[in-house]
N, C-alpha and C positions, 0 to 999 in steps of 0.2 A: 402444574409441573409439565415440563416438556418428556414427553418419552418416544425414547427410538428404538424404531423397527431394523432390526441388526440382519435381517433378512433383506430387506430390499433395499439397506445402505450396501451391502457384499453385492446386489445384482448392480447395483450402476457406479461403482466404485472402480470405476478406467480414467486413462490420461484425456485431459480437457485443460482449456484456456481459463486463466483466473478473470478475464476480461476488467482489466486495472486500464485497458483501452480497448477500442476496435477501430479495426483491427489490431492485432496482436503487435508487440516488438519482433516477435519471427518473420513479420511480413516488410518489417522496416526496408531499403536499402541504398545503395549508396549512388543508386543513381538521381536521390535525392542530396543535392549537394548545398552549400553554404550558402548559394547566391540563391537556389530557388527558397530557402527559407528566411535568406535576407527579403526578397522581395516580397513572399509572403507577410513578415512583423512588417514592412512599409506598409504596404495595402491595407494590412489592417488598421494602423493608426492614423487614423484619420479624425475629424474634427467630429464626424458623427459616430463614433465608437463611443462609449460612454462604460462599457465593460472593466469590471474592477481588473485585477491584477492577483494572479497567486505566482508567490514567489519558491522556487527549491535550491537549495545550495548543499552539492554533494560533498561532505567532508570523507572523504576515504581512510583514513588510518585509524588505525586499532594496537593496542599496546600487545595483545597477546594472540592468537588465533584459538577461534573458537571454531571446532570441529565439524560442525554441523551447519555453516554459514554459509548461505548461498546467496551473500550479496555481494557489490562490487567492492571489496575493500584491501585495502594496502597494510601490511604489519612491518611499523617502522617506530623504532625509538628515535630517528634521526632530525634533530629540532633544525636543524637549519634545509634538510627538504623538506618539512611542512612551513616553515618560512616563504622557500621558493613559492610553493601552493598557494596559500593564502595570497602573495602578491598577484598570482596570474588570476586568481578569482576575481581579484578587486579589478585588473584589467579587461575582465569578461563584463563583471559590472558596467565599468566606464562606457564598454563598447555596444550593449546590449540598450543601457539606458540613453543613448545618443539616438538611439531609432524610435525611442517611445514618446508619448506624448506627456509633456511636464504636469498637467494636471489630471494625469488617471493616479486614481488608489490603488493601494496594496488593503487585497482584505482577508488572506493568506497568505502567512510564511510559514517555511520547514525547515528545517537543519538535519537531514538525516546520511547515513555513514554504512559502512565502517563505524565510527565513533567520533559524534560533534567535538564532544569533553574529554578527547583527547588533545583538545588544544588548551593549553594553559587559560585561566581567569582571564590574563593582561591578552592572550591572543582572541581570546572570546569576546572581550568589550571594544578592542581593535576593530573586528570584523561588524558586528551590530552597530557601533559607529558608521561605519562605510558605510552600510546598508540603509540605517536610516535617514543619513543625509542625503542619500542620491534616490530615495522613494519615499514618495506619499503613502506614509501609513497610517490606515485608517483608526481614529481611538480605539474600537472594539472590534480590529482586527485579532483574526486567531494567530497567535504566533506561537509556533512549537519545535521543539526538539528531542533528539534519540540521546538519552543516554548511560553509559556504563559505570555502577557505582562499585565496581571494581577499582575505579584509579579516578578517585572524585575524591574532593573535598568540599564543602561546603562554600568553600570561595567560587566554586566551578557556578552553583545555585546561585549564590546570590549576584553572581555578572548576568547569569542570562535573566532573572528577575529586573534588576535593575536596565537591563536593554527592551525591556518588555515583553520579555517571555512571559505566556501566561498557561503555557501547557506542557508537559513532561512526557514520554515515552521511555520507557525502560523495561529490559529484557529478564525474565527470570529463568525463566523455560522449566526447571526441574528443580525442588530444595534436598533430593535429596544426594546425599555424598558420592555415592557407588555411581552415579547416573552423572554427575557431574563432573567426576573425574574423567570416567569414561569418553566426554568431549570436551571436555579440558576448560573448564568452565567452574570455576571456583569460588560459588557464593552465597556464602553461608545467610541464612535467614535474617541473623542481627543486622546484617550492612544491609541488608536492604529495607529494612523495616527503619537503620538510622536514617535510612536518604529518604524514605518516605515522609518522615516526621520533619526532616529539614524543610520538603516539598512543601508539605503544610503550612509550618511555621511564616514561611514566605509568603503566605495566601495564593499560589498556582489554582487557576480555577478547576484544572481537569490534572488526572494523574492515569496514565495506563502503562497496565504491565502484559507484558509475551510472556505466553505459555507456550511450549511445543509438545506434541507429543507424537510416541513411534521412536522414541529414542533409544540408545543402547540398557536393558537392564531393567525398563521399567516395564511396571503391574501396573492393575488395578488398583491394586492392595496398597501401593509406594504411592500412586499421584494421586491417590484419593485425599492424601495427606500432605501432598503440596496443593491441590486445590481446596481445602481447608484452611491452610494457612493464607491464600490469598483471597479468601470469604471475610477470615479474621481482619484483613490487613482491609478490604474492601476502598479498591481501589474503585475510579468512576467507571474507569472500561477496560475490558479484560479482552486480549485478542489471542484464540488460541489455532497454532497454528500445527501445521501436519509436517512432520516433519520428511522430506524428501529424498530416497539418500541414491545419489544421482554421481558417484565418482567419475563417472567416464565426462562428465560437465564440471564439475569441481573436481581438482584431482585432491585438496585434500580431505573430502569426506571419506578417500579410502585407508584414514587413519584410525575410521569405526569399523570397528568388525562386523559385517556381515551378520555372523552367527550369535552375536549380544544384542542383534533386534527384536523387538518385540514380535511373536506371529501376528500374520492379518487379523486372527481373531480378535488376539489380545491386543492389538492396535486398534480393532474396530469397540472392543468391549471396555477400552480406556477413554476413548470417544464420545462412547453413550455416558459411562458413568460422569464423565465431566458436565458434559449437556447437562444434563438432569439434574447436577448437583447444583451448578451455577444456575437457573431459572429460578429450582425451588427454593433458592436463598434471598430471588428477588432481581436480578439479573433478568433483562431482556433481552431474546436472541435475536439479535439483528440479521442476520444472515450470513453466509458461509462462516468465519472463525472471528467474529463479532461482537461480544457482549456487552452492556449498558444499565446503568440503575435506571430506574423512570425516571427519574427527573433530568438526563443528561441530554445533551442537545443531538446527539444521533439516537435516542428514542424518541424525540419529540419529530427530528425532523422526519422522522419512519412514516410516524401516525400522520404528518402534516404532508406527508407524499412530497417532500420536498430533499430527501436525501441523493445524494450524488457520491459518483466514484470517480478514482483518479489514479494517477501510480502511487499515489499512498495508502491507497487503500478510501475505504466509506469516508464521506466530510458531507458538511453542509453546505458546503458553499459552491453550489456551483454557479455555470455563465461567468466564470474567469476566464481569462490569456493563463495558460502557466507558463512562466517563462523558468526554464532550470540552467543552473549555471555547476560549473565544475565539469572532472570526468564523468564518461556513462552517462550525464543526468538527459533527461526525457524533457522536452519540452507540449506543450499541445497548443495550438490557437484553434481556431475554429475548425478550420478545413486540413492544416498538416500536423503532424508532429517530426520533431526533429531530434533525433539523438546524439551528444555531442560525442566525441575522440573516443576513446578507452583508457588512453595510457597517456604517461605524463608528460612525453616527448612530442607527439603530434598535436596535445591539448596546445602544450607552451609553445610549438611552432606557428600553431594556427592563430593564436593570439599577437606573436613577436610580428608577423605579419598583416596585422590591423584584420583577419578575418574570422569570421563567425567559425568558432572550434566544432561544426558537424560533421558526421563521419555519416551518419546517413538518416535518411527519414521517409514518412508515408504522405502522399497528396491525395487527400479522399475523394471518391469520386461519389455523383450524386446516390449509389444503392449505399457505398457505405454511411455514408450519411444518414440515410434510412434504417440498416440494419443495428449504426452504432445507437440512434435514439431508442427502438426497438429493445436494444438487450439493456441499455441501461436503468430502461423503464422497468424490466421484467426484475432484474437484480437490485432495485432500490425501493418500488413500492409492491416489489412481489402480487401485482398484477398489471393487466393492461385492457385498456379498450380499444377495439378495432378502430369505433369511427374518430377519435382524436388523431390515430395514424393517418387514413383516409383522409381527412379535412386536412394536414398538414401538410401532404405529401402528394396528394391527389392520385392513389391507388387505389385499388380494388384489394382488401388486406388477403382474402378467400384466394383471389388469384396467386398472388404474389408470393403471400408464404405459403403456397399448399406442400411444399413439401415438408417444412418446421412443422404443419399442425397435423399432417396423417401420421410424423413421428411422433408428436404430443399424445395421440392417442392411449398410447402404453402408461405415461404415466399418467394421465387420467384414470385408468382403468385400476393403477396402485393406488389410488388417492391421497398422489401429489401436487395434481393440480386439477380445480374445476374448469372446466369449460361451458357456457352458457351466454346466452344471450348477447353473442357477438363481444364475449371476455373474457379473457381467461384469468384466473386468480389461483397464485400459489397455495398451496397449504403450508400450516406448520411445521410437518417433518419432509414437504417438499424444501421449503427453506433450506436444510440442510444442503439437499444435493440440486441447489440453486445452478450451477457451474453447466449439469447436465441440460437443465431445461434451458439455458440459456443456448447454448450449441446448436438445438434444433433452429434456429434464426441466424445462422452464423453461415454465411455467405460461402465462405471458403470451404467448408466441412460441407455446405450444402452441393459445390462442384468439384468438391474431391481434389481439392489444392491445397489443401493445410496437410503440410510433411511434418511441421515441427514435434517435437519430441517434450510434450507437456507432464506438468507432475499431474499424480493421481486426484479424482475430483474428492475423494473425503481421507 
Protein backbone atom coordinates (compact mmCIF):
# COMPACT_ATOMS: atom_id res chain seq x y z
CA UNK A 1 0.00 0.00 0.00
CA UNK A 2 0.91 3.51 -0.85
CA UNK A 3 1.31 5.76 2.38
CA UNK A 4 1.69 9.52 2.69
CA UNK A 5 3.60 11.65 4.50
CA UNK A 6 1.14 14.57 5.51
CA UNK A 7 4.05 16.43 6.70
CA UNK A 8 5.98 17.04 3.79
CA UNK A 9 2.84 16.99 1.29
CA UNK A 10 1.78 20.59 3.70
CA UNK A 11 5.75 21.59 3.11
CA UNK A 12 5.67 21.61 -0.80
CA UNK A 13 2.08 22.13 -1.28
CA UNK A 14 2.22 25.90 -3.37
CA UNK A 15 1.09 26.99 -6.75
CA UNK A 16 2.99 25.10 -9.65
CA UNK A 17 2.41 24.25 -13.50
CA UNK A 18 0.33 21.01 -14.19
CA UNK A 19 2.78 20.76 -17.33
CA UNK A 20 -0.13 19.21 -19.71
CA UNK A 21 2.68 21.33 -21.97
CA UNK A 22 5.95 23.28 -21.80
CA UNK A 23 5.79 25.69 -21.91
CA UNK A 24 2.68 26.61 -20.20
CA UNK A 25 -0.66 28.11 -21.83
CA UNK A 26 0.23 31.43 -19.58
CA UNK A 27 3.15 31.82 -21.84
CA UNK A 28 0.95 31.40 -25.20
CA UNK A 29 0.40 34.80 -27.10
CA UNK A 30 -1.04 36.42 -29.69
CA UNK A 31 1.84 37.53 -31.41
CA UNK A 32 1.56 34.09 -32.57
CA UNK A 33 -0.99 34.42 -35.15
CA UNK A 34 -2.87 32.12 -37.80
CA UNK A 35 -0.45 32.27 -40.68
CA UNK A 36 2.63 31.47 -38.52
CA UNK A 37 0.71 28.32 -37.56
CA UNK A 38 -0.54 27.90 -40.99
CA UNK A 39 2.82 27.84 -42.07
CA UNK A 40 3.95 25.89 -39.41
CA UNK A 41 1.03 22.43 -40.31
CA UNK A 42 2.57 23.26 -44.09
CA UNK A 43 6.27 22.54 -43.12
CA UNK A 44 5.22 19.86 -41.29
CA UNK A 45 3.42 17.88 -43.85
CA UNK A 46 5.38 16.79 -45.95
CA UNK A 47 6.01 13.43 -47.83
CA UNK A 48 8.80 12.52 -45.15
CA UNK A 49 6.58 13.03 -41.93
CA UNK A 50 5.13 9.70 -41.29
CA UNK A 51 3.78 10.91 -37.73
CA UNK A 52 0.29 9.66 -36.67
CA UNK A 53 -2.24 12.15 -36.01
CA UNK A 54 -4.17 12.90 -32.56
CA UNK A 55 -7.23 14.47 -33.04
CA UNK A 56 -9.35 16.98 -30.19
CA UNK A 57 -12.88 18.48 -30.74
CA UNK A 58 -13.96 20.89 -28.19
CA UNK A 59 -17.68 20.44 -27.55
CA UNK A 60 -18.47 23.47 -25.00
CA UNK A 61 -22.17 23.21 -23.80
CA UNK A 62 -23.36 21.76 -20.68
CA UNK A 63 -27.12 21.47 -19.74
CA UNK A 64 -26.62 22.78 -16.13
CA UNK A 65 -23.70 24.58 -14.43
CA UNK A 66 -21.65 22.74 -12.25
CA UNK A 67 -20.07 25.03 -9.53
CA UNK A 68 -16.78 23.96 -9.34
CA UNK A 69 -15.89 23.73 -13.21
CA UNK A 70 -12.96 25.21 -14.34
CA UNK A 71 -13.11 24.33 -17.86
CA UNK A 72 -14.08 26.24 -20.99
CA UNK A 73 -17.71 25.66 -21.29
CA UNK A 74 -21.07 27.27 -22.37
CA UNK A 75 -24.57 26.57 -20.45
CA UNK A 76 -27.12 26.62 -23.36
CA UNK A 77 -30.38 24.68 -23.92
CA UNK A 78 -30.41 26.47 -27.20
CA UNK A 79 -30.53 23.70 -30.08
CA UNK A 80 -30.19 25.71 -32.89
CA UNK A 81 -26.68 27.57 -31.57
CA UNK A 82 -25.19 24.25 -31.08
CA UNK A 83 -26.45 23.56 -34.52
CA UNK A 84 -24.53 26.83 -35.67
CA UNK A 85 -21.42 25.14 -33.73
CA UNK A 86 -21.35 22.00 -34.97
CA UNK A 87 -21.55 23.40 -38.59
CA UNK A 88 -18.47 25.74 -38.00
CA UNK A 89 -16.60 22.72 -36.48
CA UNK A 90 -17.09 20.68 -39.54
CA UNK A 91 -15.86 23.97 -41.47
CA UNK A 92 -12.71 23.96 -39.20
CA UNK A 93 -12.46 20.12 -40.32
CA UNK A 94 -12.67 20.89 -44.05
CA UNK A 95 -10.04 23.70 -43.49
CA UNK A 96 -7.67 22.11 -41.22
CA UNK A 97 -7.64 18.69 -43.34
CA UNK A 98 -6.93 20.73 -46.80
CA UNK A 99 -3.30 21.21 -45.19
CA UNK A 100 -2.78 17.61 -44.19
CA UNK A 101 -1.51 14.96 -45.91
CA UNK A 102 -4.34 12.32 -47.21
CA UNK A 103 -2.39 9.29 -46.15
CA UNK A 104 -1.32 10.15 -42.31
CA UNK A 105 -3.46 8.24 -39.56
CA UNK A 106 -5.50 9.31 -36.73
CA UNK A 107 -4.35 7.08 -33.68
CA UNK A 108 -6.05 9.39 -31.15
CA UNK A 109 -9.31 11.08 -30.82
CA UNK A 110 -11.19 13.11 -27.96
CA UNK A 111 -14.42 14.69 -27.67
CA UNK A 112 -14.08 16.67 -24.54
CA UNK A 113 -16.33 19.80 -23.15
CA UNK A 114 -18.25 21.21 -21.43
CA UNK A 115 -20.31 18.10 -22.22
CA UNK A 116 -19.88 15.87 -25.82
CA UNK A 117 -23.44 14.20 -24.89
CA UNK A 118 -25.01 17.13 -24.77
CA UNK A 119 -25.44 16.85 -28.22
CA UNK A 120 -28.40 14.52 -29.25
CA UNK A 121 -27.64 10.61 -30.59
CA UNK A 122 -28.71 12.02 -34.37
CA UNK A 123 -26.14 15.13 -33.55
CA UNK A 124 -23.38 12.66 -32.31
CA UNK A 125 -23.50 10.22 -35.37
CA UNK A 126 -23.75 13.48 -37.66
CA UNK A 127 -20.33 14.70 -36.24
CA UNK A 128 -18.39 10.94 -36.05
CA UNK A 129 -19.72 10.74 -39.66
CA UNK A 130 -17.76 13.93 -40.55
CA UNK A 131 -15.00 12.95 -38.88
CA UNK A 132 -14.49 9.73 -40.09
CA UNK A 133 -14.87 10.33 -43.65
CA UNK A 134 -12.31 13.16 -43.80
CA UNK A 135 -9.43 11.02 -41.57
CA UNK A 136 -7.64 8.03 -41.64
CA UNK A 137 -8.46 6.12 -38.64
CA UNK A 138 -6.46 3.83 -37.50
CA UNK A 139 -8.51 0.14 -36.60
CA UNK A 140 -7.06 0.29 -32.85
CA UNK A 141 -7.02 3.84 -32.63
CA UNK A 142 -8.00 5.14 -29.02
CA UNK A 143 -11.04 7.00 -29.54
CA UNK A 144 -12.66 8.63 -26.52
CA UNK A 145 -15.17 10.83 -24.83
CA UNK A 146 -16.25 13.10 -21.60
CA UNK A 147 -19.48 12.37 -20.71
CA UNK A 148 -22.55 13.57 -18.32
CA UNK A 149 -24.93 10.91 -17.26
CA UNK A 150 -27.04 13.40 -15.87
CA UNK A 151 -28.82 14.05 -19.39
CA UNK A 152 -27.84 10.55 -21.29
CA UNK A 153 -29.61 8.03 -22.51
CA UNK A 154 -28.57 5.02 -23.56
CA UNK A 155 -29.16 6.10 -27.39
CA UNK A 156 -26.27 8.82 -26.44
CA UNK A 157 -23.84 5.12 -25.81
CA UNK A 158 -24.81 3.41 -28.27
CA UNK A 159 -24.08 6.31 -31.27
CA UNK A 160 -20.73 6.87 -29.86
CA UNK A 161 -20.16 2.93 -29.74
CA UNK A 162 -21.34 2.35 -33.02
CA UNK A 163 -18.82 5.54 -34.57
CA UNK A 164 -16.23 3.68 -32.80
CA UNK A 165 -15.89 4.98 -29.47
CA UNK A 166 -14.03 2.58 -27.55
CA UNK A 167 -13.38 4.66 -24.34
CA UNK A 168 -15.73 6.73 -21.76
CA UNK A 169 -14.84 9.50 -19.34
CA UNK A 170 -17.27 10.46 -16.83
CA UNK A 171 -17.28 12.82 -13.94
CA UNK A 172 -18.49 11.73 -10.43
CA UNK A 173 -16.64 13.92 -8.06
CA UNK A 174 -18.64 13.40 -4.72
CA UNK A 175 -21.90 10.51 -4.15
CA UNK A 176 -22.70 12.10 -1.47
CA UNK A 177 -25.91 14.55 -1.36
CA UNK A 178 -24.90 17.59 1.11
CA UNK A 179 -21.65 17.92 -1.17
CA UNK A 180 -23.52 17.70 -4.28
CA UNK A 181 -25.94 19.96 -3.68
CA UNK A 182 -23.63 22.25 -2.49
CA UNK A 183 -22.10 22.52 -6.40
CA UNK A 184 -25.07 21.95 -7.94
CA UNK A 185 -24.30 18.66 -9.22
CA UNK A 186 -26.90 16.06 -8.73
CA UNK A 187 -26.04 12.50 -9.08
CA UNK A 188 -27.31 9.98 -7.35
CA UNK A 189 -25.13 6.60 -7.34
CA UNK A 190 -28.03 4.54 -9.31
CA UNK A 191 -27.47 6.68 -12.58
CA UNK A 192 -24.21 6.30 -12.53
CA UNK A 193 -23.80 2.84 -11.77
CA UNK A 194 -26.85 2.53 -14.77
CA UNK A 195 -24.49 4.27 -17.35
CA UNK A 196 -21.79 2.18 -16.30
CA UNK A 197 -23.47 -1.30 -16.89
CA UNK A 198 -24.76 0.38 -20.39
CA UNK A 199 -20.72 1.13 -20.82
CA UNK A 200 -20.16 -2.50 -20.32
CA UNK A 201 -22.92 -3.96 -22.02
CA UNK A 202 -21.57 -2.22 -25.27
CA UNK A 203 -18.09 -3.86 -24.73
CA UNK A 204 -16.12 0.03 -24.24
CA UNK A 205 -12.67 -1.15 -23.62
CA UNK A 206 -11.80 1.40 -20.90
CA UNK A 207 -14.18 3.26 -18.40
CA UNK A 208 -12.93 6.33 -16.22
CA UNK A 209 -14.44 8.13 -13.56
CA UNK A 210 -13.31 12.02 -11.84
CA UNK A 211 -13.17 12.16 -8.48
CA UNK A 212 -12.60 15.83 -6.81
CA UNK A 213 -11.74 16.47 -3.67
CA UNK A 214 -11.53 19.86 -1.33
CA UNK A 215 -15.02 20.47 -1.99
CA UNK A 216 -17.78 22.19 0.01
CA UNK A 217 -18.88 19.85 3.13
CA UNK A 218 -16.66 17.00 2.78
CA UNK A 219 -14.66 14.64 5.32
CA UNK A 220 -12.79 12.02 5.54
CA UNK A 221 -15.55 10.29 7.00
CA UNK A 222 -18.16 11.15 3.78
CA UNK A 223 -15.46 10.35 0.70
CA UNK A 224 -14.18 7.46 2.42
CA UNK A 225 -17.69 6.22 1.23
CA UNK A 226 -17.67 7.57 -2.19
CA UNK A 227 -14.29 6.03 -2.75
CA UNK A 228 -15.75 2.74 -1.71
CA UNK A 229 -18.26 2.97 -3.85
CA UNK A 230 -16.09 3.65 -6.79
CA UNK A 231 -13.75 0.35 -5.53
CA UNK A 232 -17.26 -1.51 -5.82
CA UNK A 233 -18.08 0.10 -9.14
CA UNK A 234 -14.20 -0.41 -10.14
CA UNK A 235 -13.76 1.35 -13.02
CA UNK A 236 -10.34 0.86 -15.27
CA UNK A 237 -8.95 4.29 -14.22
CA UNK A 238 -9.85 6.54 -11.65
CA UNK A 239 -8.53 10.37 -11.98
CA UNK A 240 -8.80 12.22 -8.73
CA UNK A 241 -8.51 15.67 -8.87
CA UNK A 242 -7.92 18.81 -6.40
CA UNK A 243 -10.25 20.68 -6.54
CA UNK A 244 -9.26 24.61 -7.11
CA UNK A 245 -11.42 27.20 -5.88
CA UNK A 246 -10.18 30.19 -7.88
CA UNK A 247 -13.45 32.80 -8.20
CA UNK A 248 -11.43 35.73 -9.06
CA UNK A 249 -10.60 33.35 -12.54
CA UNK A 250 -13.96 31.68 -12.71
CA UNK A 251 -16.48 34.01 -11.32
CA UNK A 252 -18.96 31.31 -10.85
CA UNK A 253 -17.01 29.23 -8.22
CA UNK A 254 -17.91 32.27 -5.95
CA UNK A 255 -21.37 30.54 -5.77
CA UNK A 256 -19.33 28.03 -3.19
CA UNK A 257 -18.89 29.26 0.04
CA UNK A 258 -15.79 29.94 1.11
CA UNK A 259 -16.45 28.89 4.78
CA UNK A 260 -18.13 25.11 3.47
CA UNK A 261 -14.53 24.20 2.42
CA UNK A 262 -12.89 21.69 3.61
CA UNK A 263 -9.47 22.97 6.04
CA UNK A 264 -5.99 22.29 4.35
CA UNK A 265 -5.73 19.69 6.89
CA UNK A 266 -8.82 18.04 6.14
CA UNK A 267 -8.09 18.53 2.43
CA UNK A 268 -4.71 17.21 2.92
CA UNK A 269 -6.08 14.03 5.21
CA UNK A 270 -9.00 13.26 2.38
CA UNK A 271 -6.08 13.11 0.15
CA UNK A 272 -4.00 10.59 1.99
CA UNK A 273 -6.96 8.50 2.85
CA UNK A 274 -7.93 8.24 -0.85
CA UNK A 275 -4.31 7.41 -2.02
CA UNK A 276 -4.01 4.65 0.26
CA UNK A 277 -7.51 3.29 -0.20
CA UNK A 278 -7.33 3.11 -4.00
CA UNK A 279 -3.66 1.26 -4.17
CA UNK A 280 -4.57 -1.12 -1.38
CA UNK A 281 -7.55 -2.24 -3.50
CA UNK A 282 -5.26 -2.81 -6.39
CA UNK A 283 -5.08 0.40 -8.07
CA UNK A 284 -1.72 1.73 -9.56
CA UNK A 285 -0.70 5.36 -8.83
CA UNK A 286 0.29 6.60 -11.92
CA UNK A 287 1.37 9.99 -10.88
CA UNK A 288 -0.11 13.18 -9.88
CA UNK A 289 -4.28 12.50 -9.74
CA UNK A 290 -3.73 9.15 -11.90
CA UNK A 291 -4.96 5.69 -11.09
CA UNK A 292 -5.04 2.36 -13.00
CA UNK A 293 -5.77 -1.52 -12.54
CA UNK A 294 -2.38 -3.48 -13.66
CA UNK A 295 -3.48 -4.52 -16.43
CA UNK A 296 -4.70 -1.16 -18.18
CA UNK A 297 -2.51 0.41 -20.89
CA UNK A 298 -1.28 3.57 -18.67
CA UNK A 299 0.18 1.02 -16.09
CA UNK A 300 1.73 -0.86 -18.76
CA UNK A 301 2.85 1.97 -20.61
CA UNK A 302 4.45 3.47 -16.96
CA UNK A 303 6.59 0.17 -16.58
CA UNK A 304 7.41 0.15 -20.38
CA UNK A 305 8.66 4.01 -20.07
CA UNK A 306 6.67 4.72 -22.76
CA UNK A 307 3.88 6.99 -21.20
CA UNK A 308 3.30 10.44 -22.40
CA UNK A 309 1.35 13.69 -21.52
CA UNK A 310 -0.79 16.04 -23.24
CA UNK A 311 -3.77 18.57 -22.62
CA UNK A 312 -5.64 15.64 -21.72
CA UNK A 313 -3.81 14.69 -19.38
CA UNK A 314 -1.25 10.94 -19.18
CA UNK A 315 -2.06 8.70 -22.85
CA UNK A 316 0.18 6.44 -24.49
CA UNK A 317 0.40 7.60 -27.50
CA UNK A 318 2.73 9.95 -28.02
CA UNK A 319 4.98 11.31 -31.32
CA UNK A 320 1.51 12.57 -32.62
CA UNK A 321 0.53 16.12 -34.51
CA UNK A 322 -2.46 17.16 -32.19
CA UNK A 323 -4.52 18.92 -34.14
CA UNK A 324 -7.74 20.49 -31.89
CA UNK A 325 -10.50 21.87 -33.41
CA UNK A 326 -13.37 24.09 -31.81
CA UNK A 327 -13.25 27.07 -29.19
CA UNK A 328 -10.07 27.33 -26.67
CA UNK A 329 -8.99 23.93 -28.10
CA UNK A 330 -5.00 23.68 -27.99
CA UNK A 331 -3.35 22.36 -30.70
CA UNK A 332 0.69 20.97 -30.38
CA UNK A 333 2.85 19.91 -33.50
CA UNK A 334 6.31 19.59 -32.87
CA UNK A 335 7.89 22.93 -32.54
CA UNK A 336 4.40 25.22 -31.72
CA UNK A 337 1.23 25.01 -30.15
CA UNK A 338 -1.68 27.09 -31.19
CA UNK A 339 -4.67 27.99 -29.38
CA UNK A 340 -7.83 28.70 -31.18
CA UNK A 341 -10.53 31.90 -30.56
CA UNK A 342 -12.36 31.74 -27.00
CA UNK A 343 -15.74 32.74 -28.07
CA UNK A 344 -18.06 31.89 -30.72
CA UNK A 345 -18.08 35.17 -32.55
CA UNK A 346 -14.34 35.49 -33.60
CA UNK A 347 -14.33 31.34 -33.79
CA UNK A 348 -17.16 31.70 -36.62
CA UNK A 349 -15.51 35.01 -38.16
CA UNK A 350 -12.26 33.45 -38.44
CA UNK A 351 -13.72 30.50 -40.19
CA UNK A 352 -16.45 32.65 -42.60
CA UNK A 353 -13.15 34.09 -43.66
CA UNK A 354 -11.38 30.75 -45.06
CA UNK A 355 -8.79 31.34 -41.91
CA UNK A 356 -7.14 29.29 -39.31
CA UNK A 357 -9.61 30.43 -35.99
CA UNK A 358 -5.96 31.22 -33.62
CA UNK A 359 -6.06 33.69 -31.18
CA UNK A 360 -2.57 32.97 -30.11
CA UNK A 361 0.29 30.43 -29.60
CA UNK A 362 4.06 29.36 -28.48
CA UNK A 363 7.04 28.92 -31.21
CA UNK A 364 9.61 26.78 -29.20
CA UNK A 365 12.76 27.64 -29.22
CA UNK A 366 15.69 25.11 -29.18
CA UNK A 367 16.13 25.18 -24.58
CA UNK A 368 12.50 24.73 -24.78
CA UNK A 369 12.61 21.93 -26.62
CA UNK A 370 15.20 20.57 -24.14
CA UNK A 371 13.63 21.58 -21.10
CA UNK A 372 10.00 20.27 -22.63
CA UNK A 373 11.65 16.53 -23.19
CA UNK A 374 13.44 16.99 -19.73
CA UNK A 375 10.12 17.54 -17.67
CA UNK A 376 8.23 15.17 -19.61
CA UNK A 377 10.72 12.48 -18.97
CA UNK A 378 10.57 13.24 -15.32
CA UNK A 379 6.49 13.24 -15.10
CA UNK A 380 6.03 10.02 -17.21
CA UNK A 381 8.82 7.46 -16.19
CA UNK A 382 9.46 9.20 -12.93
CA UNK A 383 13.06 9.19 -13.73
CA UNK A 384 15.87 10.33 -15.98
CA UNK A 385 19.20 9.82 -17.10
CA UNK A 386 21.80 12.51 -17.86
CA UNK A 387 23.58 10.84 -20.71
CA UNK A 388 20.47 10.18 -23.00
CA UNK A 389 19.80 14.09 -22.44
CA UNK A 390 23.58 14.70 -23.26
CA UNK A 391 23.63 12.45 -26.47
CA UNK A 392 20.48 14.01 -27.69
CA UNK A 393 20.97 17.50 -27.15
CA UNK A 394 24.69 17.75 -27.02
CA UNK A 395 25.00 19.43 -23.41
CA UNK A 396 26.85 19.13 -20.61
CA UNK A 397 23.45 18.05 -18.28
CA UNK A 398 25.79 19.26 -14.77
CA UNK A 399 26.14 22.52 -16.62
CA UNK A 400 22.98 23.24 -17.85
CA UNK A 401 20.73 22.40 -15.23
CA UNK A 402 22.90 23.31 -12.26
CA UNK A 403 20.36 25.44 -10.93
CA UNK A 404 17.14 22.47 -11.20
CA UNK A 405 19.63 20.16 -9.37
CA UNK A 406 21.12 22.27 -6.31
CA UNK A 407 17.28 22.77 -5.96
CA UNK A 408 16.65 19.00 -6.13
CA UNK A 409 18.92 18.76 -3.32
CA UNK A 410 16.06 19.26 -0.56
CA UNK A 411 14.07 16.83 -1.99
CA UNK A 412 16.57 14.35 -2.00
CA UNK A 413 17.29 14.88 1.45
CA UNK A 414 13.10 14.24 2.07
CA UNK A 415 13.37 11.00 0.08
CA UNK A 416 11.55 12.06 -2.88
CA UNK A 417 13.93 11.59 -5.24
CA UNK A 418 17.24 9.59 -5.50
CA UNK A 419 20.10 11.03 -7.00
CA UNK A 420 23.04 8.72 -8.23
CA UNK A 421 25.03 7.84 -10.83
CA UNK A 422 24.42 10.64 -13.16
CA UNK A 423 20.06 9.82 -12.41
CA UNK A 424 17.90 10.86 -10.82
CA UNK A 425 14.72 8.64 -10.05
CA UNK A 426 11.57 9.67 -8.42
CA UNK A 427 10.20 7.89 -5.41
CA UNK A 428 6.79 6.65 -4.57
CA UNK A 429 5.50 9.50 -2.36
CA UNK A 430 7.89 11.83 -4.46
CA UNK A 431 5.13 10.75 -7.34
CA UNK A 432 2.73 12.55 -5.47
CA UNK A 433 4.26 16.07 -5.49
CA UNK A 434 5.71 15.12 -9.18
CA UNK A 435 4.44 19.05 -10.20
CA UNK A 436 7.11 20.25 -7.65
CA UNK A 437 10.18 18.36 -8.87
CA UNK A 438 9.21 19.05 -12.18
CA UNK A 439 9.48 23.02 -11.83
CA UNK A 440 13.11 22.84 -10.70
CA UNK A 441 13.95 22.23 -14.79
CA UNK A 442 11.44 24.68 -15.85
CA UNK A 443 13.03 27.49 -17.57
CA UNK A 444 10.76 30.26 -16.83
CA UNK A 445 10.74 29.67 -12.75
CA UNK A 446 14.36 29.18 -13.35
CA UNK A 447 14.80 33.15 -14.71
CA UNK A 448 12.05 34.50 -12.67
CA UNK A 449 9.52 35.02 -15.70
CA UNK A 450 6.66 32.89 -14.86
CA UNK A 451 3.94 35.47 -13.37
CA UNK A 452 1.15 33.21 -13.85
CA UNK A 453 -1.24 32.49 -11.25
CA UNK A 454 -1.11 28.35 -11.01
CA UNK A 455 -3.44 26.12 -8.88
CA UNK A 456 -1.79 24.43 -5.85
CA UNK A 457 0.62 21.33 -6.59
CA UNK A 458 -1.52 18.64 -4.16
Amino acid sequence: MFEIDIDLVKKYDRPGPRYTSYPTAPHFTEEFTAENFLEEIIKTNNVKNKRDLSLYFHIPFCDTLCYFCGCNMIVSRNRDRIKDYLKYIKNEIDLVRSYILKDRQVAQLHWGGGTPTHLNPGEINELISYINSNFNIKPDAEISSEIDPRELTKQHIEALRNGGFNRISMGVQDFNEKVQKAVNRIQPEELTRQVVDWIRELNFQSINLDLMYGLPFQTVESFEKTVETIIDISPDRIALFNYAHVPWMKKHMGLIHAEDLPSPEEKLNILKMSIEKLTSSGYEFIGMDHFAKPDDELTIALKEKKLYRNFQGYSTNAGTDLYAMGITSISQLERVYAQNQKNEKDYFTALDEGKLPTLKGYYLSNDDMLRRDVIMRIMCDFELEFKKIEEKYKIDFRKYFFYGLQNLKEFVDDGLVIYENDKIKVTEMGRLLIRNIAMNFDGFIERNEDKAKYSRTV
